[in-house]
ChimeraX commands (.cxc) that place a marker at each C-alpha (Angstrom):
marker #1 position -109.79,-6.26,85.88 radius 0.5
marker #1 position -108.35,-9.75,87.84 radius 0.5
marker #1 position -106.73,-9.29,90.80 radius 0.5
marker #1 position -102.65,-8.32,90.75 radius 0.5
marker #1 position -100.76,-11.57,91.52 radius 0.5
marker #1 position -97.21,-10.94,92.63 radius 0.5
marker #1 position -94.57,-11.49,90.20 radius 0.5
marker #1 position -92.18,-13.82,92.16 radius 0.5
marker #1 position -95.03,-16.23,92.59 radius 0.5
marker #1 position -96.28,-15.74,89.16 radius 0.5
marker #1 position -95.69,-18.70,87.15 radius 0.5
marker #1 position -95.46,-16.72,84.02 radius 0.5
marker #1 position -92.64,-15.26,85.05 radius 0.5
marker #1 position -90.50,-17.88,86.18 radius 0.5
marker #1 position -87.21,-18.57,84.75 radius 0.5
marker #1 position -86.33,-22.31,84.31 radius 0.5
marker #1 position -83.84,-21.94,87.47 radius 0.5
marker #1 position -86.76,-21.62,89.49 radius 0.5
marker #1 position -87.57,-25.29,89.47 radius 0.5
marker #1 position -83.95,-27.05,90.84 radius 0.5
marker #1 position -83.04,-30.29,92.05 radius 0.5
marker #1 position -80.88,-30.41,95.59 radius 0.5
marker #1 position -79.50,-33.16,97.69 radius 0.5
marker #1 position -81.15,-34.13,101.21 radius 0.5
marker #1 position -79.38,-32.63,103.62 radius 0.5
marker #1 position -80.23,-35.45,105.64 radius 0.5
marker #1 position -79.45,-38.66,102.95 radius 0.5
marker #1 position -78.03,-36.59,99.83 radius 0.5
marker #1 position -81.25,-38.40,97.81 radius 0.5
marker #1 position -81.61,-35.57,95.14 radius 0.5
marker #1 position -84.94,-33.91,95.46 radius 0.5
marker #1 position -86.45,-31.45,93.35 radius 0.5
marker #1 position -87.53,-27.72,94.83 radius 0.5
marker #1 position -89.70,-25.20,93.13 radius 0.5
marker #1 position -88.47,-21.75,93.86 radius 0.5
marker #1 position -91.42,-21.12,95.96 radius 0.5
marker #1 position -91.43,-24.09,98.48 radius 0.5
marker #1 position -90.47,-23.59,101.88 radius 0.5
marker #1 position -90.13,-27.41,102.49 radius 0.5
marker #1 position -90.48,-30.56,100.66 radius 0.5
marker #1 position -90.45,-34.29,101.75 radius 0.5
marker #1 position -87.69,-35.93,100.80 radius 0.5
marker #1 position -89.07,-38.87,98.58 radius 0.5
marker #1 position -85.28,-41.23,99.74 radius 0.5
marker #1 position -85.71,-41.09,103.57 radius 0.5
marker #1 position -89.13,-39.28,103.92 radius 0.5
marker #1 position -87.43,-36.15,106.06 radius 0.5
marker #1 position -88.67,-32.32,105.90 radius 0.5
marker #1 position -86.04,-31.00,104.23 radius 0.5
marker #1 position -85.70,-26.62,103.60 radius 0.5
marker #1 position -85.62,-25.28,100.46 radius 0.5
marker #1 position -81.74,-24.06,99.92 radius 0.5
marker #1 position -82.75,-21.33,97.93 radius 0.5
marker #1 position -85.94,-19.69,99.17 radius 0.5
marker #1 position -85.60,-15.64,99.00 radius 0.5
marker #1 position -88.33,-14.09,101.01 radius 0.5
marker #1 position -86.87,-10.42,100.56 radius 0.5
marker #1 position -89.79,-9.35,99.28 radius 0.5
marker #1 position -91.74,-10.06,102.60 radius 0.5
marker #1 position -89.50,-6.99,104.12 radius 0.5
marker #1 position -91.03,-4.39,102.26 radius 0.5
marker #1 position -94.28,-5.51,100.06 radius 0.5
marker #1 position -97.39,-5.06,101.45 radius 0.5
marker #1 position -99.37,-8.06,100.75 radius 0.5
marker #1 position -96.62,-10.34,101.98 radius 0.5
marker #1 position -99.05,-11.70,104.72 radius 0.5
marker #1 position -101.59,-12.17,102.19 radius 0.5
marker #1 position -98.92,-13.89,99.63 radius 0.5
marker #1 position -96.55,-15.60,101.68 radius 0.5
marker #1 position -97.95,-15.65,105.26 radius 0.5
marker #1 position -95.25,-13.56,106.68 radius 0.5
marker #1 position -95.68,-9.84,108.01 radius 0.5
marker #1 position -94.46,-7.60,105.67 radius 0.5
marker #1 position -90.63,-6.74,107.92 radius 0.5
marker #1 position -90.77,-10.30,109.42 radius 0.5
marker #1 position -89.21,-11.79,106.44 radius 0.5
marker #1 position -89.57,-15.58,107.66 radius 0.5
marker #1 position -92.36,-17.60,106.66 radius 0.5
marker #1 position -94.93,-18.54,108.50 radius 0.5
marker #1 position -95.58,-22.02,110.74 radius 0.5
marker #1 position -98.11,-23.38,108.42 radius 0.5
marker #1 position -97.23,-25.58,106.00 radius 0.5
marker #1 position -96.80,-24.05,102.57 radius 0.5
marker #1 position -100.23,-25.20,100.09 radius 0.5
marker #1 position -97.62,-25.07,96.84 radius 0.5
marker #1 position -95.62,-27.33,98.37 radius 0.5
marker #1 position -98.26,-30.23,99.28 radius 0.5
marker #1 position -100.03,-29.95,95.65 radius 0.5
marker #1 position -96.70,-30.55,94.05 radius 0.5
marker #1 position -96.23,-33.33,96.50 radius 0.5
marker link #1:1,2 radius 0.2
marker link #1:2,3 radius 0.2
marker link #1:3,4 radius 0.2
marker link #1:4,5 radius 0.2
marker link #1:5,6 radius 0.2
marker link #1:6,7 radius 0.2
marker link #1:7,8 radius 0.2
marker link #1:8,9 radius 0.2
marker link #1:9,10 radius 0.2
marker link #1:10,11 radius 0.2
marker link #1:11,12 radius 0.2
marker link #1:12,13 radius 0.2
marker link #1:13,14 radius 0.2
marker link #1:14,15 radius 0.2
marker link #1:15,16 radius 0.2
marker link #1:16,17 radius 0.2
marker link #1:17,18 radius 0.2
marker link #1:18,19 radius 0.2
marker link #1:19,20 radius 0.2
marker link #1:20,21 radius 0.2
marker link #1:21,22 radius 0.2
marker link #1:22,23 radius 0.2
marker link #1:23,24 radius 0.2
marker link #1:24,25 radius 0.2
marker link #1:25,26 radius 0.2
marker link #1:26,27 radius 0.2
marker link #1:27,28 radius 0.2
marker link #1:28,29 radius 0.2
marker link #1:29,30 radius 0.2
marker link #1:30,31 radius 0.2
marker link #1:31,32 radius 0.2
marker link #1:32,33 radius 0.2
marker link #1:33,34 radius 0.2
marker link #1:34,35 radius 0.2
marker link #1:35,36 radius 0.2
marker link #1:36,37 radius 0.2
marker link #1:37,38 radius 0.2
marker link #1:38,39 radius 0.2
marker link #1:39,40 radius 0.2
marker link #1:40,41 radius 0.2
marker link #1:41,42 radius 0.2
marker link #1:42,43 radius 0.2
marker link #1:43,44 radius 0.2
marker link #1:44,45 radius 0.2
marker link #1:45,46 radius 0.2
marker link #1:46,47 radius 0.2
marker link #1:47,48 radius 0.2
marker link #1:48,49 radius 0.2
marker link #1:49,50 radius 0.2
marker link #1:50,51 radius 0.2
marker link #1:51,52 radius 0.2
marker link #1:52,53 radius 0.2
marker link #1:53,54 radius 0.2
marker link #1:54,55 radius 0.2
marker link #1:55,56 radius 0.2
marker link #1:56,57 radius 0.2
marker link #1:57,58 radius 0.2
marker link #1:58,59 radius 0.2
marker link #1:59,60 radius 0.2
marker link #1:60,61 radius 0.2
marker link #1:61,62 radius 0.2
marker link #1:62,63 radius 0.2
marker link #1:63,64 radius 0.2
marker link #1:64,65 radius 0.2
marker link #1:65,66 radius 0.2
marker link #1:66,67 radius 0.2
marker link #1:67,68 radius 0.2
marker link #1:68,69 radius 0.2
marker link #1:69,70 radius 0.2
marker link #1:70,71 radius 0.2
marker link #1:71,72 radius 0.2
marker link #1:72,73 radius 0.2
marker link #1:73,74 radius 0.2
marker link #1:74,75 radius 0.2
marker link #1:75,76 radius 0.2
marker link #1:76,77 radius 0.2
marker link #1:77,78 radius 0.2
marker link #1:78,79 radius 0.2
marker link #1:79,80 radius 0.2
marker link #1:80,81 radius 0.2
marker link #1:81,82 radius 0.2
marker link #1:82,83 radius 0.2
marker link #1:83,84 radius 0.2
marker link #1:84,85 radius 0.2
marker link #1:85,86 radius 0.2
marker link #1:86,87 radius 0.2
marker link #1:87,88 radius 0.2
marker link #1:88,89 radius 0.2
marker link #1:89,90 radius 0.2
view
């Protein structure tokens, strides 16, 4: 049997909400986010910009949140590193 993936980051179980456009906070270019990115690069002024709706609430009591999101399972923040979703979906 294949390894559990969680279903929050599951594609499969995605809603199409989970994929969004936003404006820059810093130029109000509108930039689309992926429920799961922590960050994307603003394509109009080429700023980090957060993701406006990014839930980590499952890092506060799962488990394998360190594994999954690179948070401590309590910490509920994510980690320094960039996120690897993120930079393939550049």
């Amino acid at each position: 049997m294949g390894t559990m993936q969680c279903p929050g980051q599951d594609m499969r179980f995605w809603k199409p909400e989970d994929i969004f456009e936003a404006p820059c906070p810093h130029c109000g270019a509108r930039m689309e986010f992926w429920k799961d990115d922590v960050r994307r690069q603003c394509k109009g002024c080429g700023e980090m910009a957060p993701n406006p709706r990014l839930d980590l609430g499952c890092a506060s009591w799962c488990k394998y949140a360190d594994k999954c999101l690179g948070v401590a399972p309590g910490a509920g923040k994510p980690a320094a590193a960039s996120n690897p979703a993120a930079e393939k979906k550049g």
